[in-house]
One Martini backbone bead per residue (centre of mass of N, CA, C, O) as a GRO file, in nm:
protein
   76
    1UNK     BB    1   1.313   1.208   1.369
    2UNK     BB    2   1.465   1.192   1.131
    3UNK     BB    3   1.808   1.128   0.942
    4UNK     BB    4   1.769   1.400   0.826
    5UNK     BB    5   1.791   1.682   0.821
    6UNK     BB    6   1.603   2.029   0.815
    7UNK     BB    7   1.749   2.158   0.630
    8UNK     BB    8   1.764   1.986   0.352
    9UNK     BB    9   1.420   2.118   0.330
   10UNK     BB   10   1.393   2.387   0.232
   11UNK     BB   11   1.139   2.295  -0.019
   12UNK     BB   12   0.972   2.147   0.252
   13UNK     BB   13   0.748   2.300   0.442
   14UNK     BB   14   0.590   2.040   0.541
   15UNK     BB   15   0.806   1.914   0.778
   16UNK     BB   16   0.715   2.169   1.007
   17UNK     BB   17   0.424   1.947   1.037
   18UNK     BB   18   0.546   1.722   1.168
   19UNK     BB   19   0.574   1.519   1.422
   20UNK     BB   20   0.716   1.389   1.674
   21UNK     BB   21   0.860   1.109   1.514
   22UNK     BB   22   0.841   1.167   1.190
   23UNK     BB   23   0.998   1.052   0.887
   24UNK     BB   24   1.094   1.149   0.647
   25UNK     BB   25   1.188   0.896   0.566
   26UNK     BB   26   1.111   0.571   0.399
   27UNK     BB   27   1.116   0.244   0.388
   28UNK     BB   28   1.086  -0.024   0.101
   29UNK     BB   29   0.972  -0.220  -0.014
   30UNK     BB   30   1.070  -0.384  -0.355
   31UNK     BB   31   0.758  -0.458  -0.483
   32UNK     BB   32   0.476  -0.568  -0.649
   33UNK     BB   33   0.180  -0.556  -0.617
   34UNK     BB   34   0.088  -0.840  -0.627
   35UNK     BB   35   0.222  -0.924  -0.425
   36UNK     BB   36   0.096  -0.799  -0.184
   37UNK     BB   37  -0.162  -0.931  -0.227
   38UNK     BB   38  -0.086  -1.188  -0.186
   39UNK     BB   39   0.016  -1.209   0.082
   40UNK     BB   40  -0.247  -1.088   0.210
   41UNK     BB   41  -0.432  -1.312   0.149
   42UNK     BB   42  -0.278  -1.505   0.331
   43UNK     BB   43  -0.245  -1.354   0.605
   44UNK     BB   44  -0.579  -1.171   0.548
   45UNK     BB   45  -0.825  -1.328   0.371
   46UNK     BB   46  -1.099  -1.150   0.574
   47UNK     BB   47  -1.011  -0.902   0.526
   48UNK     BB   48  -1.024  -0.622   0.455
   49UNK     BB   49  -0.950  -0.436   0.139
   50UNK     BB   50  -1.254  -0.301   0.114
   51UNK     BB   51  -1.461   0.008   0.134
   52UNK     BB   52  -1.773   0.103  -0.031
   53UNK     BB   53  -2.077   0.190   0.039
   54UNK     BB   54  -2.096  -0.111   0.163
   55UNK     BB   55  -1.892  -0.236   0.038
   56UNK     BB   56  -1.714  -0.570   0.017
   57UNK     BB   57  -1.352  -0.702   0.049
   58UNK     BB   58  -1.162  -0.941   0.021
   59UNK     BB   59  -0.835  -1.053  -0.004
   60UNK     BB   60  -0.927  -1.320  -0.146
   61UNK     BB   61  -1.118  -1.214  -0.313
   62UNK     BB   62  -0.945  -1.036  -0.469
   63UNK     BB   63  -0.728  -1.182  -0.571
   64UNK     BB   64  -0.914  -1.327  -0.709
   65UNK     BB   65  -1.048  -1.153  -0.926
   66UNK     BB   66  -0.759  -1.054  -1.054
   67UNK     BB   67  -0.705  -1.349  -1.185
   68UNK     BB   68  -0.930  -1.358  -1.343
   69UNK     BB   69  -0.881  -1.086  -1.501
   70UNK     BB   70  -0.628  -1.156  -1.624
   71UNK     BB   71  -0.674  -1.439  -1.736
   72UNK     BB   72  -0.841  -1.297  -1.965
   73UNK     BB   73  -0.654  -1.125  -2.075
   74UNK     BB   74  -0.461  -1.349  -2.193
   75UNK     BB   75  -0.658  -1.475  -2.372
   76UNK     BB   76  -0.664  -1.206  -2.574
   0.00000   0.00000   0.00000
């Protein structure tokens, strides 16, 4: 259960369908989304990053598109 009440949360009656164990908040990195990717990229290059009807990227391969992508608008 959270750290906060669930009377608390009178206006959100779907926390009363989470199960046993799951956190009403959750704390989170505050870090910009490039951030992540770049992390992503180094840690597990090979991963999927992506999966859309058997099309696949790998996260090394998304951060170089992006890259690539940023670096184009840049120029314009």
């Amino acid at each position: 259960m959270g750290t906060i009440a669930k009377n608390s949360y009178n206006e959100r009656p779907w926390l009363d369908n989470y199960e046993s164990g799951v956190p009403y908040q959750i704390s989170f990195e505050k870090k910009l989304l490039p951030d992540f990717l770049e992390r992503s990229a180094k840690l597990f290059p090979d991963m999927n990053a992506l999966n859309f009807e058997g099309y696949r990227v790998t996260y090394k391969e998304l951060h170089s598109m992006v890259e690539r992508f940023s670096a184009h608008l840049y120029s314009l």
